[in-house]
C-alpha positions as CSV (number, residue, x, y, z in Angstrom):
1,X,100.2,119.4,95.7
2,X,99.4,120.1,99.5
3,X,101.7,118.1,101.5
4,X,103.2,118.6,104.9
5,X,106.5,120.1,105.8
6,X,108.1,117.0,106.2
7,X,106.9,115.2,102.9
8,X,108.0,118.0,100.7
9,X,111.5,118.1,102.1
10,X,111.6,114.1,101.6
11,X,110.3,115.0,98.0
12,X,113.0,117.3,97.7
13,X,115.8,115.4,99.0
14,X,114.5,112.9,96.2
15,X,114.4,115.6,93.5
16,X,118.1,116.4,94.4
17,X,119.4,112.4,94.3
18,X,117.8,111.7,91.2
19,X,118.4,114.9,89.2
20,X,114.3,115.1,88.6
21,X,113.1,117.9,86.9
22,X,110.0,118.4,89.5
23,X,108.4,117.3,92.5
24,X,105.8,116.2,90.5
25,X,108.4,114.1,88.2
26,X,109.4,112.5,91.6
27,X,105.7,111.6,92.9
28,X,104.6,110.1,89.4
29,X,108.1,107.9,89.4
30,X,107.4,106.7,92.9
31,X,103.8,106.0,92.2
32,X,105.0,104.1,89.1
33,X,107.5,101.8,91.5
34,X,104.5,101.6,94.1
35,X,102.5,100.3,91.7
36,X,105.3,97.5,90.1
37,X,106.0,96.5,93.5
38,X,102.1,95.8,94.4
39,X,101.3,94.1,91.1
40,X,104.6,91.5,92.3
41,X,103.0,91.2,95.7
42,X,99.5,90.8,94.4
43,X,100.8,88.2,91.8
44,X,102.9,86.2,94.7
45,X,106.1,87.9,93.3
46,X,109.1,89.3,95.3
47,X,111.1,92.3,94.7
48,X,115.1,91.5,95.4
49,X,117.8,94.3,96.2
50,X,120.9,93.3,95.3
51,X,123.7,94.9,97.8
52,X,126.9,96.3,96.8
53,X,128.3,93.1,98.1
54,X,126.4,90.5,96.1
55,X,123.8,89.7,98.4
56,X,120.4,89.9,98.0
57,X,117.0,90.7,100.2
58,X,113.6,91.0,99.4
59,X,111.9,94.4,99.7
60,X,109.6,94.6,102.6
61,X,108.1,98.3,102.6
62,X,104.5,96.6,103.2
């Protein structure tokens, strides 16, 4: 995969904080969330975080 500098060490820091076998691994798992989270959006759906704290927000990456 040909990415810049600064996307592979993002990938990377990924690969290390989940434990992901590959890059690859870590690019098909964010393309699967990326995908859940604009089927919810296209539906009218939300995504909610829920903090450590108990409180919750909805996921705005869009």
């Amino acid at each position: 995969m040909d990415v810049t500098p600064e996307a592979k060490d993002r990938l990377e820091s990924v690969q290390r904080k989940s434990g992901a076998g590959t890059l690859i691994e870590v690019f098909k798992k964010a393309m699967a969330l990326y995908e859940l989270v604009l089927d919810q959006q296209a539906s009218k759906g939300k995504v909610i975080l829920e903090n450590p704290d108990g409180s919750r927000e909805v996921l705005r990456i869009l």
